[in-house]
PQR file of N, CA, C, O and H, with PARSE charges and radii, in Angstrom:
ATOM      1  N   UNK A   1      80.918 -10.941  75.933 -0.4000 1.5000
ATOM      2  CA  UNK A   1      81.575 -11.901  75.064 -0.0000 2.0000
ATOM      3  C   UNK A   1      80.627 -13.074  74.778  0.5500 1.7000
ATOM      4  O   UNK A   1      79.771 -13.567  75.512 -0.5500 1.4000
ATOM      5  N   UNK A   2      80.962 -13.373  73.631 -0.4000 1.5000
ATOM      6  CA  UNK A   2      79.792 -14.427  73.042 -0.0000 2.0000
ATOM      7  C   UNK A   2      81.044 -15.347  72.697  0.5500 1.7000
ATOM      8  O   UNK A   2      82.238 -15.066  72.596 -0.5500 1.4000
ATOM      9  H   UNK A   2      81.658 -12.973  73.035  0.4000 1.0000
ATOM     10  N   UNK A   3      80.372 -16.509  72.556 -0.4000 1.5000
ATOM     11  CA  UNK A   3      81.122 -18.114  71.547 -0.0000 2.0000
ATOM     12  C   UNK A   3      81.187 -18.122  70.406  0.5500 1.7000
ATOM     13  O   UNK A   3      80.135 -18.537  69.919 -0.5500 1.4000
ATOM     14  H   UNK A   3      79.402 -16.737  72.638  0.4000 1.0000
ATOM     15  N   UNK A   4      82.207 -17.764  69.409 -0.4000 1.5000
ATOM     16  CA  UNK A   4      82.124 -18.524  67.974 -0.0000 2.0000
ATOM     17  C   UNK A   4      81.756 -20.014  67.816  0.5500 1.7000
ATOM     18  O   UNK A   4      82.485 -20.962  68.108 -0.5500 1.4000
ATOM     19  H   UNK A   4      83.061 -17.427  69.804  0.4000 1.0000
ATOM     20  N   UNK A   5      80.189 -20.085  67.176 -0.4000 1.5000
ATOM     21  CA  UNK A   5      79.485 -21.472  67.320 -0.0000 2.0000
ATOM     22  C   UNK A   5      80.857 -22.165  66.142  0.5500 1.7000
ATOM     23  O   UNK A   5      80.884 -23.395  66.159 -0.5500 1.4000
ATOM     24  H   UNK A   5      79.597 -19.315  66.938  0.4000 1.0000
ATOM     25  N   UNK A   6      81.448 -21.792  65.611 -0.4000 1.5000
ATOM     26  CA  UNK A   6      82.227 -23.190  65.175 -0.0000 2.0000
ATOM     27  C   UNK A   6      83.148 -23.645  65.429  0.5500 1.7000
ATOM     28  O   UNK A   6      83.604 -24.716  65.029 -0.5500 1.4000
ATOM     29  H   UNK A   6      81.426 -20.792  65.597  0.4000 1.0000
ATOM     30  N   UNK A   7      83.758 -22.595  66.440 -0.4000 1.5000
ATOM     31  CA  UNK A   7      85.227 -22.921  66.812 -0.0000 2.0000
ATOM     32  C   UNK A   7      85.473 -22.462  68.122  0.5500 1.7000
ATOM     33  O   UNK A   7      86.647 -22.480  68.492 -0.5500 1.4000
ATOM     34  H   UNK A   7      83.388 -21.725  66.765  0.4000 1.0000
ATOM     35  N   UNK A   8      84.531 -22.016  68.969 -0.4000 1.5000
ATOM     36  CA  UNK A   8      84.091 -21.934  70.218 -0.0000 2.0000
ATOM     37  C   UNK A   8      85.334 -20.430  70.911  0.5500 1.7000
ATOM     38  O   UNK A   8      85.443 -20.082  72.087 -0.5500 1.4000
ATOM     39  H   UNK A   8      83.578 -22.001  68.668  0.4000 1.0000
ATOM     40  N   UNK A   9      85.839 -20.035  70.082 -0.4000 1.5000
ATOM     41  CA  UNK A   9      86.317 -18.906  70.428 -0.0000 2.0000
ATOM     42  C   UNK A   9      85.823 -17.691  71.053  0.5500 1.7000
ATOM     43  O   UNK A   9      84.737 -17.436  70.533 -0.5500 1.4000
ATOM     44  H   UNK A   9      85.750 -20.318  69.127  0.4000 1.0000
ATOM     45  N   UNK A  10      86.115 -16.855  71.901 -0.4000 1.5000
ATOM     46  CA  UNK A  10      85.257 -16.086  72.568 -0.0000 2.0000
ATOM     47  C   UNK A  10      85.510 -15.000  71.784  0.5500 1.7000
ATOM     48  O   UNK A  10      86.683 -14.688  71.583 -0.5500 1.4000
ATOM     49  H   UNK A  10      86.998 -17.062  72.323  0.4000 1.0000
ATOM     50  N   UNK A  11      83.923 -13.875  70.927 -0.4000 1.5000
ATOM     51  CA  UNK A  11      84.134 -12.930  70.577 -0.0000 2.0000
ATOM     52  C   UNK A  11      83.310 -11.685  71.274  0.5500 1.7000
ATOM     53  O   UNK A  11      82.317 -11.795  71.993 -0.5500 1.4000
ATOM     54  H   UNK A  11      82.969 -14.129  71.090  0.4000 1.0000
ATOM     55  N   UNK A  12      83.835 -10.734  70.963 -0.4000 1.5000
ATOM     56  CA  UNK A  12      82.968  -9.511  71.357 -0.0000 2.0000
ATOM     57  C   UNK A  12      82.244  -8.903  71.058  0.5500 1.7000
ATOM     58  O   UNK A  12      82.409  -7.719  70.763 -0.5500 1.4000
ATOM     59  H   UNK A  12      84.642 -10.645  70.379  0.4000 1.0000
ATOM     60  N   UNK A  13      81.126  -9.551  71.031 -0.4000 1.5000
ATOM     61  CA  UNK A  13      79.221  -8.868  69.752 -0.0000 2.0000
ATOM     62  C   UNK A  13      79.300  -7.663  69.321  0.5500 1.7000
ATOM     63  O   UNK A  13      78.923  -7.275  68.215 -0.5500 1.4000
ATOM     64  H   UNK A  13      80.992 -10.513  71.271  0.4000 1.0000
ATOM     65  N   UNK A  14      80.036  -6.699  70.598 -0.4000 1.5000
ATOM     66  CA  UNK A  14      79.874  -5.571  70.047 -0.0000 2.0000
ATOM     67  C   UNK A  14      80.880  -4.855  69.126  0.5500 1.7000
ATOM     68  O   UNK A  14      80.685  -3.715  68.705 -0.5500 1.4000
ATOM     69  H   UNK A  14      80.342  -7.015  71.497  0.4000 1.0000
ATOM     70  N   UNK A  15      81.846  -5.512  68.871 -0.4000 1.5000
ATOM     71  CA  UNK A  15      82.892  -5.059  68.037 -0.0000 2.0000
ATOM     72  C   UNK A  15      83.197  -6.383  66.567  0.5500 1.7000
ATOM     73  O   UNK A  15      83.981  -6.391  65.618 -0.5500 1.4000
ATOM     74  H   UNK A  15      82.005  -6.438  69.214  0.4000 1.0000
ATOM     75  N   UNK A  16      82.282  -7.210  66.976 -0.4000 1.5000
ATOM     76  CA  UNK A  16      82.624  -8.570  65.875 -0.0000 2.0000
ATOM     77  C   UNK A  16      81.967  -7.850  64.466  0.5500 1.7000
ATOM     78  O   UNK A  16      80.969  -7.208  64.139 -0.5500 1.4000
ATOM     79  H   UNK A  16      81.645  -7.204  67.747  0.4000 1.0000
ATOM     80  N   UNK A  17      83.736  -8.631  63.606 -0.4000 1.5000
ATOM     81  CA  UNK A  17      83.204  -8.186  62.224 -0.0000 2.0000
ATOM     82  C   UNK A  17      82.458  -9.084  61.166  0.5500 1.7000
ATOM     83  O   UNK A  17      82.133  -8.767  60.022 -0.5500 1.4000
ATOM     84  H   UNK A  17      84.547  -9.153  63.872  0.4000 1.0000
ATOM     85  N   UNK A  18      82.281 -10.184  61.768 -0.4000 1.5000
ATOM     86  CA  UNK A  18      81.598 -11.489  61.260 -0.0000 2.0000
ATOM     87  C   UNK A  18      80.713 -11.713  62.069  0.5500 1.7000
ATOM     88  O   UNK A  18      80.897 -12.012  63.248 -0.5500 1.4000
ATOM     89  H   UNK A  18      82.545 -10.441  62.698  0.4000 1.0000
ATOM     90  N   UNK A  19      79.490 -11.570  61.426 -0.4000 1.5000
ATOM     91  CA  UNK A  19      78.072 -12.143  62.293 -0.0000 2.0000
ATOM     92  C   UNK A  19      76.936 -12.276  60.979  0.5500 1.7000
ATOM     93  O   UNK A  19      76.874 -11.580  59.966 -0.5500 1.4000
ATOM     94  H   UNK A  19      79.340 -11.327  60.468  0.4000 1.0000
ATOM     95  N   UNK A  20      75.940 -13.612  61.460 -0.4000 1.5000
ATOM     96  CA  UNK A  20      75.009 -13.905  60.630 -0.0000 2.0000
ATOM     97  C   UNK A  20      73.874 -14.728  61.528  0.5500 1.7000
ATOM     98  O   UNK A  20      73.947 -15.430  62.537 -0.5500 1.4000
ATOM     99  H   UNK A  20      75.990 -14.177  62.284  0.4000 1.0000
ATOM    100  N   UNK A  21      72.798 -14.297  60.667 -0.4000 1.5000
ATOM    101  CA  UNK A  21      71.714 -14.253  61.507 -0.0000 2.0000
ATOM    102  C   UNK A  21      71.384 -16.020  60.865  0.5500 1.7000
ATOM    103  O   UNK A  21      71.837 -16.709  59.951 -0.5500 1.4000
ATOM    104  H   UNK A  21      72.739 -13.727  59.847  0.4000 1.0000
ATOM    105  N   UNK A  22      70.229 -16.214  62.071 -0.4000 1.5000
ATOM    106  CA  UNK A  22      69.781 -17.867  61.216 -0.0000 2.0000
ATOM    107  C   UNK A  22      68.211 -17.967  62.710  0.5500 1.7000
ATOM    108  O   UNK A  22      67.960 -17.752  63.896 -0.5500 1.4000
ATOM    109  H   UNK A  22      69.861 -15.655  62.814  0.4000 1.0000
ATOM    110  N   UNK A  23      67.913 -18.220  62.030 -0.4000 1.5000
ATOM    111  CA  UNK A  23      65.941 -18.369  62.789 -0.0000 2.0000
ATOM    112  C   UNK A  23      66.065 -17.117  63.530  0.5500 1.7000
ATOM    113  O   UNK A  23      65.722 -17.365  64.686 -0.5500 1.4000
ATOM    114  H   UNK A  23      68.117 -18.394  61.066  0.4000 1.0000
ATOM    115  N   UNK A  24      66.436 -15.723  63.396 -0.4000 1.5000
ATOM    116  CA  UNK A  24      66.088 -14.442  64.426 -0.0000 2.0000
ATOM    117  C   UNK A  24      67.426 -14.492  65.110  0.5500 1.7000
ATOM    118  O   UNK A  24      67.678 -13.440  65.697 -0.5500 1.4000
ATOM    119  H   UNK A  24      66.714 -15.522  62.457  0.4000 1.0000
ATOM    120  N   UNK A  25      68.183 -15.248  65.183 -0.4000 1.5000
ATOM    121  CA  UNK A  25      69.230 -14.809  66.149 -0.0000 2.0000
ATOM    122  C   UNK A  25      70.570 -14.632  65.682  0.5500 1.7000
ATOM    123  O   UNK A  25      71.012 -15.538  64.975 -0.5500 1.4000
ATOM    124  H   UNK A  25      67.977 -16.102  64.706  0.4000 1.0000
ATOM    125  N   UNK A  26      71.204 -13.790  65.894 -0.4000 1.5000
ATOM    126  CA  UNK A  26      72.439 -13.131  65.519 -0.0000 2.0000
ATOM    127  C   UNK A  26      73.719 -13.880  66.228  0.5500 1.7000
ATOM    128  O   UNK A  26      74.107 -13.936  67.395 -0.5500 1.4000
ATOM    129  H   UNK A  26      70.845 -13.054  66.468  0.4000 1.0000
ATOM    130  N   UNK A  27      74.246 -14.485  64.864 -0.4000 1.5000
ATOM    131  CA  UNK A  27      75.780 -15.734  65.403 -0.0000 2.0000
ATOM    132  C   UNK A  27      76.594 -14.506  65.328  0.5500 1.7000
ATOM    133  O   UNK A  27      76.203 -13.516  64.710 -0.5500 1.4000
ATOM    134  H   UNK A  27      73.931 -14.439  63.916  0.4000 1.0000
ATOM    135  N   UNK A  28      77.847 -14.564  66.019 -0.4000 1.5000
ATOM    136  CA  UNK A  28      79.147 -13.937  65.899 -0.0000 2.0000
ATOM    137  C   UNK A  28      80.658 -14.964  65.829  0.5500 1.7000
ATOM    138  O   UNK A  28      80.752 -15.953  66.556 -0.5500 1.4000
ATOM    139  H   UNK A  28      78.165 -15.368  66.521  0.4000 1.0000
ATOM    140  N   UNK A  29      81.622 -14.617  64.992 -0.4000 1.5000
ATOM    141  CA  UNK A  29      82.350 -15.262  64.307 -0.0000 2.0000
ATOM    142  C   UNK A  29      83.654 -14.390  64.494  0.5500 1.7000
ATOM    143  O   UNK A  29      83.563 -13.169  64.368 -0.5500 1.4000
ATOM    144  H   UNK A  29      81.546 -13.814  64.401  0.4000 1.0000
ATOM    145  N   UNK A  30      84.803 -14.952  64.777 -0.4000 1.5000
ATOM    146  CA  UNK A  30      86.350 -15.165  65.221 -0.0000 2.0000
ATOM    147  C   UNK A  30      87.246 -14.138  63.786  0.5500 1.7000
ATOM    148  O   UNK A  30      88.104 -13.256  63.763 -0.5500 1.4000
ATOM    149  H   UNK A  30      84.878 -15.943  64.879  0.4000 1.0000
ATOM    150  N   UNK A  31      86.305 -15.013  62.587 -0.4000 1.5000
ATOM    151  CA  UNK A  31      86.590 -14.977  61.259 -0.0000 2.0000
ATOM    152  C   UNK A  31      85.697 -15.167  60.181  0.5500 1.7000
ATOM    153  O   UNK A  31      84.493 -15.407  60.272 -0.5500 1.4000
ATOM    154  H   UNK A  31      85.607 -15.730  62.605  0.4000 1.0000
ATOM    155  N   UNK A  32      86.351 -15.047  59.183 -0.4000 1.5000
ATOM    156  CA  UNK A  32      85.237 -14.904  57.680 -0.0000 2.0000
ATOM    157  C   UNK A  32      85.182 -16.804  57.530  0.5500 1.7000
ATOM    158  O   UNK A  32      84.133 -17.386  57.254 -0.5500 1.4000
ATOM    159  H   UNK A  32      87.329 -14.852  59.109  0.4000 1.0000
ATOM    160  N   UNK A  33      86.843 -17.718  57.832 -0.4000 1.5000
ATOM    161  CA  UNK A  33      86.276 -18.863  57.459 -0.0000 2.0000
ATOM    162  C   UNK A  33      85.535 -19.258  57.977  0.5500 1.7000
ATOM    163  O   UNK A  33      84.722 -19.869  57.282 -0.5500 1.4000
ATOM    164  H   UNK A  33      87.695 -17.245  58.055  0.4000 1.0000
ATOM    165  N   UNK A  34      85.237 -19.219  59.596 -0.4000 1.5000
ATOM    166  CA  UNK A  34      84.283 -19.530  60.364 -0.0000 2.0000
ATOM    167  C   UNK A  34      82.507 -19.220  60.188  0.5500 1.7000
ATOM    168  O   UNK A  34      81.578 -19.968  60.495 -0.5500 1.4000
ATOM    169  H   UNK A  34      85.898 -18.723  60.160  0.4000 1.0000
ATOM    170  N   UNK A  35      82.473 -18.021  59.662 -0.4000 1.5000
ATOM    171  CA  UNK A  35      81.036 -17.403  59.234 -0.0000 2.0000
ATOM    172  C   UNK A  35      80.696 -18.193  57.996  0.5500 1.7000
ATOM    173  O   UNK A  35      79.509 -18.403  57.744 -0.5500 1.4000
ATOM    174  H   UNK A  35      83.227 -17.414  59.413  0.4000 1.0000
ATOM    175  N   UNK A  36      81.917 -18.778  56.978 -0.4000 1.5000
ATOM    176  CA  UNK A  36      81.596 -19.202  56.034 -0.0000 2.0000
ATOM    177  C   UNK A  36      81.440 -20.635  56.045  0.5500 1.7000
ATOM    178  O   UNK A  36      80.884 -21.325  55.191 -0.5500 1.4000
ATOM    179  H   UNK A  36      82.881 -18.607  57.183  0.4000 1.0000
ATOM    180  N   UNK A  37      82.075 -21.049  57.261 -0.4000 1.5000
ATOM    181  CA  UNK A  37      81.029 -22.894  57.372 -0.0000 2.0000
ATOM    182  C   UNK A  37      79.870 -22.745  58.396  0.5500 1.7000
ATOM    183  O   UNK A  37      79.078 -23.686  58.393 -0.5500 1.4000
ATOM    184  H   UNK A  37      82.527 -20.488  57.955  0.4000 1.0000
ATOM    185  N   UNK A  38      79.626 -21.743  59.267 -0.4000 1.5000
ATOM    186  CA  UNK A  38      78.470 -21.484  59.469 -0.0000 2.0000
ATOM    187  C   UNK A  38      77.179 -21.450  58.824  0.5500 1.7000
ATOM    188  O   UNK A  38      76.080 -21.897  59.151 -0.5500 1.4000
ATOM    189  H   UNK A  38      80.270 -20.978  59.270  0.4000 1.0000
ATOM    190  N   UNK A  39      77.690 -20.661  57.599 -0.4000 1.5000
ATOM    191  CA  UNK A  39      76.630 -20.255  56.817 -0.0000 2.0000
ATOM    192  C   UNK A  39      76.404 -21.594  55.535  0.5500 1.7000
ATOM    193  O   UNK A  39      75.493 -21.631  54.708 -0.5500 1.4000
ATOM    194  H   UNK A  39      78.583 -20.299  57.333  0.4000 1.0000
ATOM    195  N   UNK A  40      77.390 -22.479  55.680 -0.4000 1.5000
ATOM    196  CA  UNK A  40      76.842 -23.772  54.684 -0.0000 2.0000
ATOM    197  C   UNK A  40      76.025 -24.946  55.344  0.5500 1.7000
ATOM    198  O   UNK A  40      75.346 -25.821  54.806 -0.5500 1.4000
ATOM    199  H   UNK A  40      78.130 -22.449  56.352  0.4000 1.0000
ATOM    200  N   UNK A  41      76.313 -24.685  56.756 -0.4000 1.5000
ATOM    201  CA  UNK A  41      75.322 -25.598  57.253 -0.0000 2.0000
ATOM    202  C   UNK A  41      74.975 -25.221  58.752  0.5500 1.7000
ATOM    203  O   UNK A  41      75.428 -26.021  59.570 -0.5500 1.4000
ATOM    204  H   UNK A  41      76.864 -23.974  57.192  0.4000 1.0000
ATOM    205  N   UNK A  42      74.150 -23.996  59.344 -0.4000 1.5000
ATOM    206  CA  UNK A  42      74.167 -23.610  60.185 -0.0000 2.0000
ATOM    207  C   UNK A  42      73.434 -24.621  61.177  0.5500 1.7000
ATOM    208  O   UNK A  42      73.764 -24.506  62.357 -0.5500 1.4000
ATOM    209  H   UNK A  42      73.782 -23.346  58.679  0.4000 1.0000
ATOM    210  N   UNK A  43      72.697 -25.377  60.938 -0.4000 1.5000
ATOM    211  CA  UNK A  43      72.126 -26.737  62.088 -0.0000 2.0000
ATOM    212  C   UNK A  43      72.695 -27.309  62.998  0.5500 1.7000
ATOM    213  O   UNK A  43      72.444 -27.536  64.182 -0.5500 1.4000
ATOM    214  H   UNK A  43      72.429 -25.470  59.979  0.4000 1.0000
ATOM    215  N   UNK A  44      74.325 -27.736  61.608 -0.4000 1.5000
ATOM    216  CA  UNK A  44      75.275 -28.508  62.369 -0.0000 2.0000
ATOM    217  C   UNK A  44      75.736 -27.682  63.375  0.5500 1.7000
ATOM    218  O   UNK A  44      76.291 -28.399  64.208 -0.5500 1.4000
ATOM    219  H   UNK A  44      74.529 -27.552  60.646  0.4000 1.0000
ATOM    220  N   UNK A  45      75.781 -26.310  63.761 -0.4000 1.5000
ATOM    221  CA  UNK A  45      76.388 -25.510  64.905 -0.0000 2.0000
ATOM    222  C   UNK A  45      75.416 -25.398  65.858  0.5500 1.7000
ATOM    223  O   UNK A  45      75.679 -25.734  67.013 -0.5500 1.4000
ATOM    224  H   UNK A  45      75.330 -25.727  63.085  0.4000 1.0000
ATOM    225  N   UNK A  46      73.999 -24.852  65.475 -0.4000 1.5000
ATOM    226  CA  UNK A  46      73.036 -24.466  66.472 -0.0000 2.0000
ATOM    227  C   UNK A  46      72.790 -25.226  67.487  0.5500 1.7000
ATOM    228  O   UNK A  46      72.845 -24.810  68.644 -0.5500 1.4000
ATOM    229  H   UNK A  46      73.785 -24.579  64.537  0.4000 1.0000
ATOM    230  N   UNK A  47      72.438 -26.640  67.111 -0.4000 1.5000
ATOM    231  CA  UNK A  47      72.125 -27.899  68.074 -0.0000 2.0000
ATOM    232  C   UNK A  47      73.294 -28.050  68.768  0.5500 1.7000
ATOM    233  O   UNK A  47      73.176 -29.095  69.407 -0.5500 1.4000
ATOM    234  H   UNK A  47      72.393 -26.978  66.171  0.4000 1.0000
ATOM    235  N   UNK A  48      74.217 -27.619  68.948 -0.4000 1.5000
ATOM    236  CA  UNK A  48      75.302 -28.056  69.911 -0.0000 2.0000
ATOM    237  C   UNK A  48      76.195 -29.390  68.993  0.5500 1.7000
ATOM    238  O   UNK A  48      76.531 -30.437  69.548 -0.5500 1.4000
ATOM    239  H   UNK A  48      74.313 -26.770  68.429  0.4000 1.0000
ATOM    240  N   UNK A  49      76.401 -29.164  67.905 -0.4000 1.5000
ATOM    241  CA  UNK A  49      77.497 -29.938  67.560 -0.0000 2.0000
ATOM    242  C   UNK A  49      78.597 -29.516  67.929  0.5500 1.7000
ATOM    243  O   UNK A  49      78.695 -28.391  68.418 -0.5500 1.4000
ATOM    244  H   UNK A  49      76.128 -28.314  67.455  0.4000 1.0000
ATOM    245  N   UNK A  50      79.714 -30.377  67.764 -0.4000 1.5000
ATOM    246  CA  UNK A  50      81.058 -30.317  68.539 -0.0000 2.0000
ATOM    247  C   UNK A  50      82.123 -28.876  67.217  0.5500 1.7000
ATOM    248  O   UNK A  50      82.344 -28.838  66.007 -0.5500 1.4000
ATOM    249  H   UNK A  50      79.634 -31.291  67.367  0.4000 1.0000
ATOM    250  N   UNK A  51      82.364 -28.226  68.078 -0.4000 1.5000
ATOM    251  CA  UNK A  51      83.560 -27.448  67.112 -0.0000 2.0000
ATOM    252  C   UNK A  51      84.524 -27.816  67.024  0.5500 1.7000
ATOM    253  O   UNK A  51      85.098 -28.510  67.863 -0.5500 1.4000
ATOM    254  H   UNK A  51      82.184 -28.257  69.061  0.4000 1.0000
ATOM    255  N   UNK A  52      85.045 -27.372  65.765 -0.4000 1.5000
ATOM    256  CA  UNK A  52      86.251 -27.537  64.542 -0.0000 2.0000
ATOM    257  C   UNK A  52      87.167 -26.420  64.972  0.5500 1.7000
ATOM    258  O   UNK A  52      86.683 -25.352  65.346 -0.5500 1.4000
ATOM    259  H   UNK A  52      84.579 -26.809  65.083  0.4000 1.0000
ATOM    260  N   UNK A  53      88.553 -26.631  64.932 -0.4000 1.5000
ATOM    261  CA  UNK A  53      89.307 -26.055  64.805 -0.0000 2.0000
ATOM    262  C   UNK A  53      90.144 -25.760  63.577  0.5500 1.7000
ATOM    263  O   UNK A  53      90.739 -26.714  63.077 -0.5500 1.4000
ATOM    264  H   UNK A  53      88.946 -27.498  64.627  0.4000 1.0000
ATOM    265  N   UNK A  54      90.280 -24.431  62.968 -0.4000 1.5000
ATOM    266  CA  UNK A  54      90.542 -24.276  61.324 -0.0000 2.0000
ATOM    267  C   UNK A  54      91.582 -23.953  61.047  0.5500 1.7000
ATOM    268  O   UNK A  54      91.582 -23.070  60.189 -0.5500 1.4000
ATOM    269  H   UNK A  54      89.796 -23.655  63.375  0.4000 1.0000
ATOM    270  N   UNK A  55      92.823 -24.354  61.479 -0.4000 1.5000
ATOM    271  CA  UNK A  55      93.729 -23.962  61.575 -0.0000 2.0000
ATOM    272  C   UNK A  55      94.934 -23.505  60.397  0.5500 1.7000
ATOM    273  O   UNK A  55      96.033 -22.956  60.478 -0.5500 1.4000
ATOM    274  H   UNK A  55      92.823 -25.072  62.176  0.4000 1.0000
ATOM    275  N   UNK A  56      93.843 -24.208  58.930 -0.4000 1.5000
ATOM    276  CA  UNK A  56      94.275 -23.482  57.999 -0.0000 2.0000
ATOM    277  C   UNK A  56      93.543 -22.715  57.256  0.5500 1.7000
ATOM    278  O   UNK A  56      93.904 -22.510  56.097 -0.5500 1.4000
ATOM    279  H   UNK A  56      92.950 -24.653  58.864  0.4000 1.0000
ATOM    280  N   UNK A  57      92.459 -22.176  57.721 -0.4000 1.5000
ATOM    281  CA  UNK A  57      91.591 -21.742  56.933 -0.0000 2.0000
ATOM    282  C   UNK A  57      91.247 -19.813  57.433  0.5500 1.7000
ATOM    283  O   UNK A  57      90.434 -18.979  57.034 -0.5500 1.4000
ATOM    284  H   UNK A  57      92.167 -22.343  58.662  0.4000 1.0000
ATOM    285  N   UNK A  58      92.080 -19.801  58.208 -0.4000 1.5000
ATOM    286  CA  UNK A  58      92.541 -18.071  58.354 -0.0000 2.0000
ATOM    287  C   UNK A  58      91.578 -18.260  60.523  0.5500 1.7000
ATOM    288  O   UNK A  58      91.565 -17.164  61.084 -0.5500 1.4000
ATOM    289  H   UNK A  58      92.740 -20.478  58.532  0.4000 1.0000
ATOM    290  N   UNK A  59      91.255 -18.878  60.981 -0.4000 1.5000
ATOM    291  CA  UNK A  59      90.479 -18.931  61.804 -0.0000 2.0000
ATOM    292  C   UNK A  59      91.578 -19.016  62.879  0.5500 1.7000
ATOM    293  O   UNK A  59      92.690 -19.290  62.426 -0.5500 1.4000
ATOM    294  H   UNK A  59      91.265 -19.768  60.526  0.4000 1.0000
ATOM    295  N   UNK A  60      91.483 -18.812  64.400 -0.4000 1.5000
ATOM    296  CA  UNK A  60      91.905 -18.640  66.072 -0.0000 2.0000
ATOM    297  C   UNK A  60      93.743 -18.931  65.549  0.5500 1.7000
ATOM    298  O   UNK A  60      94.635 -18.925  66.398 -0.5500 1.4000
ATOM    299  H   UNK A  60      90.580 -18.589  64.767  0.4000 1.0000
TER
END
């Protein structure tokens, strides 16, 4: 089990249907909204910024 970097949810790499790569390494994602604020500003997740909870945006 891995962390959804935006919403810190625990997913399972090997069955996750949302994942995107960023400098070589492969993110995994809860959901599509989650992959999709990942992917508008992936920095803000990598460095350890604080996660969002999306609670209307189809996410945990």
């Amino acid at each position: 089990m891995v962390k959804d970097p935006v919403c810190g949810m625990d997913v399972d790499e090997a069955t996750a249907e949302h994942k995107a790569e960023h400098k070589g390494k492969t993110y995994y994602f809860c959901a599509p909204a989650c992959k999709a604020d990942f992917e508008k500003d992936p920095e803000k997740y990598v460095k350890g910024g604080e996660m969002h909870h999306h609670s209307k945006s189809g996410c945990c």
